[in-house]
N, C-alpha and C positions, 0 to 999 in steps of 0.2 A: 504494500500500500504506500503510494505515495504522498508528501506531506500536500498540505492546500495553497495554491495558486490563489494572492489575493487579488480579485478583480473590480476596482475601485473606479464609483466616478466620481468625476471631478466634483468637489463642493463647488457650493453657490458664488454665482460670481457675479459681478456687475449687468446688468439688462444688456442684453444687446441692443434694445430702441436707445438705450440712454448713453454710447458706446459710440464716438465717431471714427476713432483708429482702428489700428489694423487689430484685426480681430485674435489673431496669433496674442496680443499683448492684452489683451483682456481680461485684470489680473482678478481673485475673490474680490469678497465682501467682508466686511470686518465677523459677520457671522459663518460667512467661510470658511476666514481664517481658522477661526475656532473647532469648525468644521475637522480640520485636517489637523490640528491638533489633537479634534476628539480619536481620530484614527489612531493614534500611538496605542491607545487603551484598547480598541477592536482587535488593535492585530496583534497585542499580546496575549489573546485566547488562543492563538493558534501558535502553529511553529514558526521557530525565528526565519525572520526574512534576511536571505544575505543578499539580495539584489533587489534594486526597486528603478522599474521603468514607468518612464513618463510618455506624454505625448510630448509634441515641440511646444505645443499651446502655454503661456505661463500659469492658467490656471489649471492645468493638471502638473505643474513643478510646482508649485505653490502646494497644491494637496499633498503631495509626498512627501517634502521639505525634513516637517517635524517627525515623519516616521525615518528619513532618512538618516536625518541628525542623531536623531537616538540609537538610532543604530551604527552609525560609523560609518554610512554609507554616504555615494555618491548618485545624486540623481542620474540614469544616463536617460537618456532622449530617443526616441525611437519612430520616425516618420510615418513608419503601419500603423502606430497609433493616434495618428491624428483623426481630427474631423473627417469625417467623409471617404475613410479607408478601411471601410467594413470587412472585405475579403481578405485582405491584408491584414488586418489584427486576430482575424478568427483563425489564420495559418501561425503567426506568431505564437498566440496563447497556447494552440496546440502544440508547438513545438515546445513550449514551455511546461506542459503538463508533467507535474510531478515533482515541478522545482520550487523552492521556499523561496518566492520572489514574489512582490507588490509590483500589480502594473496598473497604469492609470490613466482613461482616456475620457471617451465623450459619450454621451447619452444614445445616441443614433450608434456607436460602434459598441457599445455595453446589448443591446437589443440583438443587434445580428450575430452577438458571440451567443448570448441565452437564445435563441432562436435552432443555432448548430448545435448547439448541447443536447436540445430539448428533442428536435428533429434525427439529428444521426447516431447520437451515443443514447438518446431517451433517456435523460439525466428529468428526474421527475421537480420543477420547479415551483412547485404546487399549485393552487389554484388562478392564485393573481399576482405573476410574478412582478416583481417592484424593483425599481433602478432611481430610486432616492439618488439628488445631488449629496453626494461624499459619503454615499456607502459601498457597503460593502459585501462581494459573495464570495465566500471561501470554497472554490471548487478544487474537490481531488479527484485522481485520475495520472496516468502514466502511460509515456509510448504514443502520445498523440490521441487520447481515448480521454474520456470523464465519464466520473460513474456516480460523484455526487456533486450536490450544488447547497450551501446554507448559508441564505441570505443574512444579512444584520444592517440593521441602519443605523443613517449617520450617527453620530452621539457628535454634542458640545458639548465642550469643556472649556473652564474658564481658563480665560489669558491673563498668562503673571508678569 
């Protein structure tokens, strides 16, 4: 059995209506923030993470930051995870099944990976799967395969 792949989306971030830059720099919210700090506490129920991938987007390096920090790790960046690279991150994660890694992308790429889980490995998601901004689904699975999924959402946690 392999440990679980954390599969995070990004906390909340500024409106896109209210957003006139590039959207790449589109950083959270001060309850985002909090957001991705509530993350250090989510993902110390599971096994330790020694790698944690982002999108390029700042606010999926923003969500990973403080789990990164806490771990000694380094965000790396990973363009299959961006917006609008569906196909591309559902081959990524797979190739990642089984590894104690946090990876962290976008709402529309979180749906087409729970979509392949659900659809080719019939990883049972239960009735109304949920992709809350800044949570989180601990899927295990190994060899490119998943065989479970258990969601948890976002937590705050206060900022010191």
């Amino acid at each position: 059995m392999g440990v679980p792949l954390l599969l995070v989306r990004h906390a909340q971030a500024k409106a896109r209506k209210e957003w006139s830059g590039d959207d790449r720099l589109r950083a959270l919210t001060g309850h985002g923030l909090r957001q991705a700090d509530g993350l250090v506490s989510v993902a110390a129920d599971f096994a330790p993470v020694t790698r944690a991938l982002s999108s390029p987007y700042l606010r999926c390096q923003q969500t990973l930051a403080p789990l990164a920090a806490q771990r000694g790790l380094d965000v790396e960046l990973d363009d299959a995870l961006a917006e609008g690279r569906r196909a591309e991150a559902v081959g990524l994660v797979r190739r990642l099944a089984g590894q104690d890694v946090a990876v962290c992308t976008h709402g529309d790429v979180i749906v087409e990976i729970l979509v392949s889980l659900a659809d080719e490995d019939h990883v049972d998601l239960g009735a109304t799967p949920k992709q809350a901004k800044g949570s989180v689904w601990a899927l295990e699975g190994a060899d490119g395969r998943f065989w479970s999924a258990n969601y948890r959402p976002p937590v705050v946690a206060e900022r010191v």
